[in-house]
N, C-alpha and C positions, 0 to 999 in steps of 0.2 A: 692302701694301708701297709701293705707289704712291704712297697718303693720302699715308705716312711722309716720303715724299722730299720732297712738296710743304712738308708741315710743317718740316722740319729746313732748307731752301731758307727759308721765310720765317726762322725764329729768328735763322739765317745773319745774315737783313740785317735783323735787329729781335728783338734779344734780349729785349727786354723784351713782347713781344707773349703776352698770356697766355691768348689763345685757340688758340694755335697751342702753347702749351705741356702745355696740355689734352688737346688732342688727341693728340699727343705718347704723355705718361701714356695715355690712352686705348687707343691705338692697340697701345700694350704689354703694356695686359692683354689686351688681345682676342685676341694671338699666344700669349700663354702660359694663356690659357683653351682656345683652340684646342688646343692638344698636350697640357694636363692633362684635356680632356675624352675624346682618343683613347684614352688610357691607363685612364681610366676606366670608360669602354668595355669595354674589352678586360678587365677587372678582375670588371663587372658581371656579363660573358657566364664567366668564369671560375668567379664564387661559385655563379651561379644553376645551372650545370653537376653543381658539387658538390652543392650543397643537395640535386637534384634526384637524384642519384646514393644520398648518405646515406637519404634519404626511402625510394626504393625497397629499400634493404638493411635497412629499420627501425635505422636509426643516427638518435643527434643532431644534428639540423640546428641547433642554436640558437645556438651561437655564428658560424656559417657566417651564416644569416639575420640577425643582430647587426649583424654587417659590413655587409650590403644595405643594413639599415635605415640604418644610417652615411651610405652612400653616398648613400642616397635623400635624405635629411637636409639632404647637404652641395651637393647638388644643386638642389633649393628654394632654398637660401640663396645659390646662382652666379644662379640665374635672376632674383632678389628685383636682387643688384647688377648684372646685365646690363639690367635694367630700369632703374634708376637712374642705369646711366651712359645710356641711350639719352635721358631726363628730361635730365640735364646736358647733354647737345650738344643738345637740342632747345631749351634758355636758352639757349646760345648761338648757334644760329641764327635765335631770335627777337630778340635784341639785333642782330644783323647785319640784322638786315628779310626774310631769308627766310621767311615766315612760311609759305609751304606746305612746304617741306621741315622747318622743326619741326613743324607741325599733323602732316604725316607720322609724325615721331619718334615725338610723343607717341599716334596711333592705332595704331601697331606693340605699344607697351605696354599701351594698353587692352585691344586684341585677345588677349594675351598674359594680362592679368589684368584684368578689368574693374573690381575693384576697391579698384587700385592708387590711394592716397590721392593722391600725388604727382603722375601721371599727371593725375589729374581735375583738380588744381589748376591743374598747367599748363593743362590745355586752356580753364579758364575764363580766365585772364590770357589764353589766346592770342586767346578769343573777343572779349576786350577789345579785345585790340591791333589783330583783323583789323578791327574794327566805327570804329576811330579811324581806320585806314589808308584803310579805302573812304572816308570820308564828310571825312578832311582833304587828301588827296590828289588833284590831278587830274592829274596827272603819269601811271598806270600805263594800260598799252596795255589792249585788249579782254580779250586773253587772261589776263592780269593781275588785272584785276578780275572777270572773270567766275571765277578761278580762287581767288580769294580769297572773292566769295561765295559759291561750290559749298561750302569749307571750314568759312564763318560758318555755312550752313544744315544741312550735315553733323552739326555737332557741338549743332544745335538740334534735332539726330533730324527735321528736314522735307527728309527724302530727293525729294523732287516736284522742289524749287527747287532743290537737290541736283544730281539727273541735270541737270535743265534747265539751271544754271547753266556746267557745267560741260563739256554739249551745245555751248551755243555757245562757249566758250572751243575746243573743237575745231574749232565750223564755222569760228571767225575765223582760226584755223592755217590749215587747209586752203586758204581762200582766198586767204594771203597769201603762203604760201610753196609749195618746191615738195613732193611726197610724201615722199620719205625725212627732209627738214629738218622739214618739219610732225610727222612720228612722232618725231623726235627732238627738237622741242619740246617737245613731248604729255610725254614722259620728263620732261623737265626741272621740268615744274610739279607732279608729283609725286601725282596726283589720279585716275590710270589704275586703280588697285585699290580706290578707293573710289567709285569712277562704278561699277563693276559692283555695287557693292554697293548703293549709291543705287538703280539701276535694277531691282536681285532684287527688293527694299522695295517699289516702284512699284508694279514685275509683280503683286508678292502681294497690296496693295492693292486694284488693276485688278479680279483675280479674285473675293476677297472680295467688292467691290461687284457684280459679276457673278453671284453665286452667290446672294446676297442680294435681288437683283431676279427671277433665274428661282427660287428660292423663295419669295417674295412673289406670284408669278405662279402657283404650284403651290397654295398655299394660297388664294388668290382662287377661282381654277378649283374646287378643293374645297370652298370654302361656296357655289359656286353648282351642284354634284352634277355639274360639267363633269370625269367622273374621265379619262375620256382624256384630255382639256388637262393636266389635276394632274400623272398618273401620266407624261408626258411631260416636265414639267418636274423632278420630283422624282427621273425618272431621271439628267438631264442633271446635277444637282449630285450627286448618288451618285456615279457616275463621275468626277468631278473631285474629291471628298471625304466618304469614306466615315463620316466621323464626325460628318458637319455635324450640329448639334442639334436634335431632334424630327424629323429626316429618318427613319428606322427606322419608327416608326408611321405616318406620312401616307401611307410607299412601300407599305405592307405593305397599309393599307386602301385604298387608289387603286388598287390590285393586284384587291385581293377583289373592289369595287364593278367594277373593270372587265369583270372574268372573271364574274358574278356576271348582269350586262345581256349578258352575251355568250351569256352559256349558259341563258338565262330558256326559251327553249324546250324546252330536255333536260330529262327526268323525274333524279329524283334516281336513280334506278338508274342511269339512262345515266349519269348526269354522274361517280357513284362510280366504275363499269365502267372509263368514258375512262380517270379516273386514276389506276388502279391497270396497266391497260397504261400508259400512258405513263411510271409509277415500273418497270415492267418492260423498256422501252426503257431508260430512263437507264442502270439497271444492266446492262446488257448491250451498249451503247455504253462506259462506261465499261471495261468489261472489254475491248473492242478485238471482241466477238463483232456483227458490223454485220448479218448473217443474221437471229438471230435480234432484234436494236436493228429491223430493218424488219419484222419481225412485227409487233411489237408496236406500232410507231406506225400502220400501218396498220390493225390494231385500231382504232388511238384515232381514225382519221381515219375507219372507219368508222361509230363510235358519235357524234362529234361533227365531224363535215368541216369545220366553218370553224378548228378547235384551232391556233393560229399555226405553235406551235415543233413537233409533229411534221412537220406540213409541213416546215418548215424544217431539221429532223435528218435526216428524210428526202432531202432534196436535197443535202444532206452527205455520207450515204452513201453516193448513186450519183457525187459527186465524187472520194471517196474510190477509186475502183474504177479512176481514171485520175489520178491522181497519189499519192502517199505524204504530202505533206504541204499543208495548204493552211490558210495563215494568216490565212485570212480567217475561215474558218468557229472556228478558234483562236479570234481578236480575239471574237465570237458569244457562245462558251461563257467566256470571260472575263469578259464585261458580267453575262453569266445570273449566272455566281457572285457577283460584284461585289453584285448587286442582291439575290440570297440573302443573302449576309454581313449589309446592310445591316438586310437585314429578320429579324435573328439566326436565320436556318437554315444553322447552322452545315455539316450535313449536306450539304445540297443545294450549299452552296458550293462544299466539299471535292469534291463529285463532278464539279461543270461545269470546275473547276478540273484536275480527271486529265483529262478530255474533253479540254479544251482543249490542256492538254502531247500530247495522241494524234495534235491533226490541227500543231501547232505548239510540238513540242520547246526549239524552240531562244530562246519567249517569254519573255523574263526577268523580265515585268511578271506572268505567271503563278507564276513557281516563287516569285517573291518573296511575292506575294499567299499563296500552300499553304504558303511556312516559316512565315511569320508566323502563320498561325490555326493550325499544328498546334502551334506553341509555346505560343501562348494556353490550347489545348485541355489541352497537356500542362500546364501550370504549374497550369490550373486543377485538375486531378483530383489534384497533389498537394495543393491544399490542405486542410486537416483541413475 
């Protein structure tokens, strides 16, 4: 309503101005989209009400559903023109020289539909126009042009020069003005919700190259039979990406060959005996029974003493005995699972995964990790 006034204040002293008549019109639907979309609203939660009423009495929903579909219908086709008018003020504020408040415009609609013809079109003219303005202009301050090549290199998808660009368009604010006017700069160039997006881009970038070198390093390590070096790198990318590729075999055999030089002195009796208590521990840790979970690892520690994680369960459980919950030994059986998942024992994941909920309930990297593979689990077993 505000726009409104400033609008109807210029026609005032400039009837013929047809950018302010535009908006105008504009301005008009937006109010009466606004109130036919409450109503609409309130229409949808109406039918779906019914439908869902008729359904359960074994009645016909089909003309009731008829309706929705209408609604849904008429809905696509408000969003299709809310899109296009946002495309039309963003030509008009590229003909006025604001060129980051339309680059704005027009990424509102992309985001909204990426495949918006219209949309794309603009943003190539606008690439044009920001690519004329840097290189014929010296007239525009720091913040200016660095804010206009954050824009150019945005829409070239090179998110690096992106953040960067648009980094220093903040650090020149900052320096020249004081805090509140710098942040309300910052607003004005219109760049604040695609700098965070530039930098997600970055971030994921950053990591991929990271994950790609400590597995380059895991693989190294394993043609030179260095499986502790391997199985230390290949845990490190497990943990930050469970799916990474050929990671499942490398973790699984880095695992074996470890345990494998670990236990070269155990007779194959002992080594079965260990683990079969130690699959007795799990299961009775799992269950919350830590009496007999200490039986049993003590078994395994004393058929095999150097065996890492009974020790380590072990010390859990005499944890457990002065306090209720401890998110450490949580974080512990999280990783354990993590690295089963990867190395598809489904089983064993599921199990460190309850462990973990026992000593750290309220882990939501845990419960997320157990919906997801019993979903998996379940989706699979119905398939034929």
């Amino acid at each position: 309503m505000t726009a409104l006034g400033h609008f109807i204040h210029v026609i005032e002293k400039n009837p013929s101005n047809t950018q302010a008549q535009t908006y105008v019109k504009l301005i008009a639907q937006k109010l009466q989209d606004r109130q036919a979309e409450r109503a609409r609203e309130e229409e949808v939660a109406i039918l779906s009400a019914t439908s869902r009423l008729l359904d359960s009495r074994r009645m016909d929903t089909r003309a009731v559903d008829r309706d929705l579909r209408e609604i849904m219908n008429a809905k696509s086709e408000r969003e299709a023109a809310e899109r296009h008018s946002k495309c039309t003020m963003a030509q008009m504020e590229a003909q006025l020289g604001r060129l980051a408040v339309a680059n704005d415009l027009v990424f509102q609609v992309i985001a909204q539909c990426p495949t918006d013809s219209e949309a794309q079109r603009l943003l190539s003219d606008l690439q044009s126009q920001i690519r004329q303005t840097l290189d014929g202009r010296k007239d525009l301050s720091v913040p200016e042009r660095r804010t206009l090549e954050g824009f150019y290199a945005y829409g070239q998808a090179d998110y690096t020069s992106a953040a960067a660009a648009w980094g220093q368009a903040r650090s020149a604010l900052d320096q020249s003005l004081p805090g509140p006017e710098a942040i309300h700069q910052v607003a004005l160039l219109h760049f604040e919700a695609y700098e965070k997006i530039a930098r997600a881009h970055v971030d994921e970038e950053l990591e991929a190259a990271r994950l790609r070198l400590l597995f380059g390093e895991g693989v190294a390590a394993y043609e030179k039979q260095d499986f502790s070096k391997a199985l230390n790198s290949f845990r490190q990318v497990a943990l930050a990406d469970q799916t990474y590729p050929q990671l499942g075999q490398y973790l699984v055999q880095s695992e074996v060959a470890v345990e494998r030089n670990r236990t070269s002195a155990l007779s194959d009796a002992k080594r079965q005996e260990a683990s079969q208590a130690f699959a007795k521990g799990m299961a009775n840790l799992e269950k919350g029974d830590y009496a007999l979970a200490r039986t049993s690892f003590e078994a395994v520690l004393a058929l095999d003493p150097a065996h890492p994680q009974a020790k380590l369960y072990l010390q859990q459980i005499d944890s457990q005995k002065t306090r209720p919950t401890d998110p450490l030994a949580g974080q512990q059986h999280y990783e354990a699972g993590l690295m089963a998942f990867v190395g598809g024992d489904m089983e064993q994941a599921i199990r460190e995964w309850h462990i973990a909920l026992r000593f750290d309930p309220e882990n939501p990297k845990v419960t997320s990790s157990l919906n997801k593979v019993q979903r998996e689990l379940a989706s699979a077993h119905e398939l034929p």
